[in-house]
N, C-alpha and C positions, 0 to 999 in steps of 0.2 A: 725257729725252734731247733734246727741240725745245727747250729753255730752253737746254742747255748747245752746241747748237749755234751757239743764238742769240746767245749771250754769245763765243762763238767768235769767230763775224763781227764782233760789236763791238770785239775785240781787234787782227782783223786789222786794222781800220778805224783805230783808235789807232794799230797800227803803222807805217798809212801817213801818217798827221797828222805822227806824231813823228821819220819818213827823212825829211821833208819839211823839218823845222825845222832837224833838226839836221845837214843835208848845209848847208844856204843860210848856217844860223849861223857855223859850223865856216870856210864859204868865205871867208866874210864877216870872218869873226874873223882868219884868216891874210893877210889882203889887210891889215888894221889895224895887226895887230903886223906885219908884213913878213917874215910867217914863212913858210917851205915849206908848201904843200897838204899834203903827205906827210909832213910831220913831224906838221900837226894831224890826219891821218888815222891816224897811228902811235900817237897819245897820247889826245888828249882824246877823238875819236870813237871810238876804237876799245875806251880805257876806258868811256867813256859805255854803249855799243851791248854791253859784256857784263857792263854790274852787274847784267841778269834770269838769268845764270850764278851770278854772284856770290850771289844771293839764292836761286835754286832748291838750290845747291850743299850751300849751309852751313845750309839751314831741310831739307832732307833728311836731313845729316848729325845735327841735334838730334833729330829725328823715328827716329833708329834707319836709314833707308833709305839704306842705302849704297852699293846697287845705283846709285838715280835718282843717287846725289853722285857720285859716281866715273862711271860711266854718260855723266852730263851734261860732264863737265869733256873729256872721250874722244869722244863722239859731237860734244857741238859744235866741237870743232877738224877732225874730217873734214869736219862738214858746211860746216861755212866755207871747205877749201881745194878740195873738190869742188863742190859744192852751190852757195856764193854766189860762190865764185869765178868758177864754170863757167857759170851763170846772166847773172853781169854781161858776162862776157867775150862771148856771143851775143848783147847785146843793143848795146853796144857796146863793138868791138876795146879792149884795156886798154893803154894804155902805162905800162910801167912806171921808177919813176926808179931810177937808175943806183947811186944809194945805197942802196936798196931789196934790188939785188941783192947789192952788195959789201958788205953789214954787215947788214943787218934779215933777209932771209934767212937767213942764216948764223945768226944770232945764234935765230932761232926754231928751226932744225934741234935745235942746239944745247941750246937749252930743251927739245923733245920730246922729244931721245934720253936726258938726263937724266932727266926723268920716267921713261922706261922703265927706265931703268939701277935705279933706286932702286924700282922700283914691280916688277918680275921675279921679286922673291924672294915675292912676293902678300902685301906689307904696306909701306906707308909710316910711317913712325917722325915722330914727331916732329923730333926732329934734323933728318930731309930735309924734310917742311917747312919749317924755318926757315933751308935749306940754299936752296930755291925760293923762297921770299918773299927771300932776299938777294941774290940772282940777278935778280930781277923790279925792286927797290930799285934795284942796279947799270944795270941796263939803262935804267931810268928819268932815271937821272940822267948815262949816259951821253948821252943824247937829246936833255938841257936842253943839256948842252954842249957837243954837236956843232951846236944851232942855237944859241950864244953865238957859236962860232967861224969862221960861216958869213961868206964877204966881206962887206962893208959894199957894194959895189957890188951883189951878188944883188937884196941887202936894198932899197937904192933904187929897184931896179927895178920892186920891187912897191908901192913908196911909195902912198899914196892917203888920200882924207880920208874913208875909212871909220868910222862914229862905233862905238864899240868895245860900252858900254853897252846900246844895244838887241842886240848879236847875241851877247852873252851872255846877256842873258837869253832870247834865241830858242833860240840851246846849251840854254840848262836847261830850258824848257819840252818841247823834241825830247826829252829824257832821261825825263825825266818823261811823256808818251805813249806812247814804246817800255816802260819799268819797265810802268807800266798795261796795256800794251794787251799784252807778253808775258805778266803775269800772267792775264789772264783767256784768252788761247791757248791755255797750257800748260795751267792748271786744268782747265778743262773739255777739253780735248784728253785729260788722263790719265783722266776718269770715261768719256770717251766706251770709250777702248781697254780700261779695266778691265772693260768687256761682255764682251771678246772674249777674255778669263783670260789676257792676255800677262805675264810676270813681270817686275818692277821693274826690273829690268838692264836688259831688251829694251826698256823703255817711256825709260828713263834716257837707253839709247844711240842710240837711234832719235826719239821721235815727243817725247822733252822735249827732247833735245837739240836737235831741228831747229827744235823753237818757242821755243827760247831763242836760236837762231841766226837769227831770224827779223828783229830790230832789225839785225844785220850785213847781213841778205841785202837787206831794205826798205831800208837805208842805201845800200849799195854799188850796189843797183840803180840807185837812184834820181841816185847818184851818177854812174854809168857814164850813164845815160840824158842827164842834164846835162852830159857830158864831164867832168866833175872827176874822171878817172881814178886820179889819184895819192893822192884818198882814199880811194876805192876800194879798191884796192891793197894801200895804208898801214893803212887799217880794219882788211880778215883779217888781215894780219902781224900789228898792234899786239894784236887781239883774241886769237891764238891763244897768243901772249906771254905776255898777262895771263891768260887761261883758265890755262895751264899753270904760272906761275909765282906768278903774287897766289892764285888759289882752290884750284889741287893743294897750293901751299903751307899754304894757311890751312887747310883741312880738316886737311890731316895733321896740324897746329898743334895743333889743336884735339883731337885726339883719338886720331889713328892710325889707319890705314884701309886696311880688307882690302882686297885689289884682285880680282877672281874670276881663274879658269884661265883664260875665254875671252877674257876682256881680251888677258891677257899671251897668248897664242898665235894671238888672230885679229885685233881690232881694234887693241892696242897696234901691231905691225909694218905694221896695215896705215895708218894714221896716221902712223908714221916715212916707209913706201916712199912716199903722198902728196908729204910735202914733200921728197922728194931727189928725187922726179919733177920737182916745182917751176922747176927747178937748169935743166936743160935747156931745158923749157918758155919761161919768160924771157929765156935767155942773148941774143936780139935783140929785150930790152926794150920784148917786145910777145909779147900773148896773142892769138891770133886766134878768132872764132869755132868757126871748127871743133877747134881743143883746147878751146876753152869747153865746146863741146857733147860731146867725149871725153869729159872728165874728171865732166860729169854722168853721162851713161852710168854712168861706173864707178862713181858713187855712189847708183844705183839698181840695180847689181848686188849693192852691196855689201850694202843695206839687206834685198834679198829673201833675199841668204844667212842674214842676222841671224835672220830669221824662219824661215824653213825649218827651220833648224838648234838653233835653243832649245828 
């Protein structure tokens, strides 16, 4: 138990090395290419900050544990639009870009409520799989060319002789300490609760999901803390996108996947009514503290029901 503690903290510690690199990189890299903060917070960091989804996901799903795959894919999109949201937004106010609301928003509801539409009946098929990964593809490549199409004046404005080379490789060393430093979180984070006989669902949708959510929350903190609010932001959007659309899809892909009753009747809707709360929240493309610290509230109500109730 003291070893797997200990290896905990080492994780955490990795995970704050690798918010560190890959908020500066990211910043760094959008100032280079002359690209929006918010578009590289929609895309690369936001892909970056959930390949330890990506990989707890699909190494669950070969393992038979379909609780922790399904579980994780579900718990860490709440905990990202309560949890890290709610977190950065109290630490500093979020402003949010205006593109953010009229199209990435939208387009993530979007993505969730499909997952549920297809995930209700308590099985994903294959087909919807590859119905979600073409969805995630679409969206992807919507993204590239909406920042193709962006003025050419935006672009000069952010012009600068930021050398491109070093803060890519600062990008992928940041990737690379979050991948590590969630793996050793979650690992020993799951021996520690397997003391306490909680069952793979409840460990899935709660205490792996939150430490797989944990590169988003170190990111975006760290983010909000330095004012780079629109990665922030941009981060959960892009992250809850790819959660839902790259690894719902890939699983089902891969094999088809039970979804449990308490999903679709407690956590699935409560994961939808999250991001149409969202919708309001925003409309004066600004989070304030005090909804920051609401919407944690709601997700330390939610967590205790999780467990009361399994």
């Amino acid at each position: 138990m003291i070893i797997a503690i200990l290896l905990f903290l080492v994780g955490i510690a990795c995970l704050s090395i690798g918010a560190e690199a890959l908020v500066k990189g990211a910043s760094n890299l959008a100032r280079a290419l002359h690209i929006l903060p918010s578009i590289i917070g929609l895309t690369i960091v936001a892909y970056g900050t959930s390949l330890p989804e990506l990989l707890v996901s699909v190494t669950a799903m070969y393992r038979g544990n379909t609780g922790i795959s399904i579980g994780n894919i579900i718990g860490s999109n709440i905990a990202n639009m309560a949890l890290v949201l709610g977190i950065s937004a109290m630490i500093q106010p979020l402003s949010v870009h205006r593109t953010a609301i009229k199209q990435d928003l939208p387009i993530m509801i979007i993505a969730l409520s499909s997952f549920y539409i297809f995930a209700i009946n308590g099985f994903l098929s294959k087909l919807e799989g590859m119905l979600l990964l073409s969805g995630f593809v679409a969206y992807t490549a919507f993204t590239l060319y909406r920042t193709m199409r962006e003025p050419a004046e935006n672009k000069a404005a952010r012009k600068g002789r930021t050398p491109l080379l070093p803060n890519l490789f600062l990008l992928a060393v940041g990737v690379v300490c979050l991948a590590v430093g969630t793996h050793l979180a979650v690992e020993n984070a799951i021996i520690i609760a397997q003391r306490l006989n909680v069952s793979m669902l409840v460990i899935g949708i709660t205490l792996v999901a939150v430490g797989t959510s944990l590169p988003e929350l170190a990111t975006s903190v760290v983010a909000a803390y330095r004012k780079k609010t629109d990665i922030s932001v941009g981060n959960i959007i892009g992250s809850n996108i790819f959660n839902t659309l790259a690894i719902g899809g890939l699983v089902a892909l891969i094999r088809g996947i039970s979804v449990d009753q308490s999903l679709i009747f407690f956590s699935l809707p409560i994961m939808i009514l999250l991001s149409i709360v969202l919708l309001p929240i925003v409309a004066d493309f600004r989070i304030t503290r005090l909804e920051g610290g609401t919407i944690v509230v709601s997700y330390i109500v939610y967590i205790c029901l999780m467990f009361i109730y399994s």
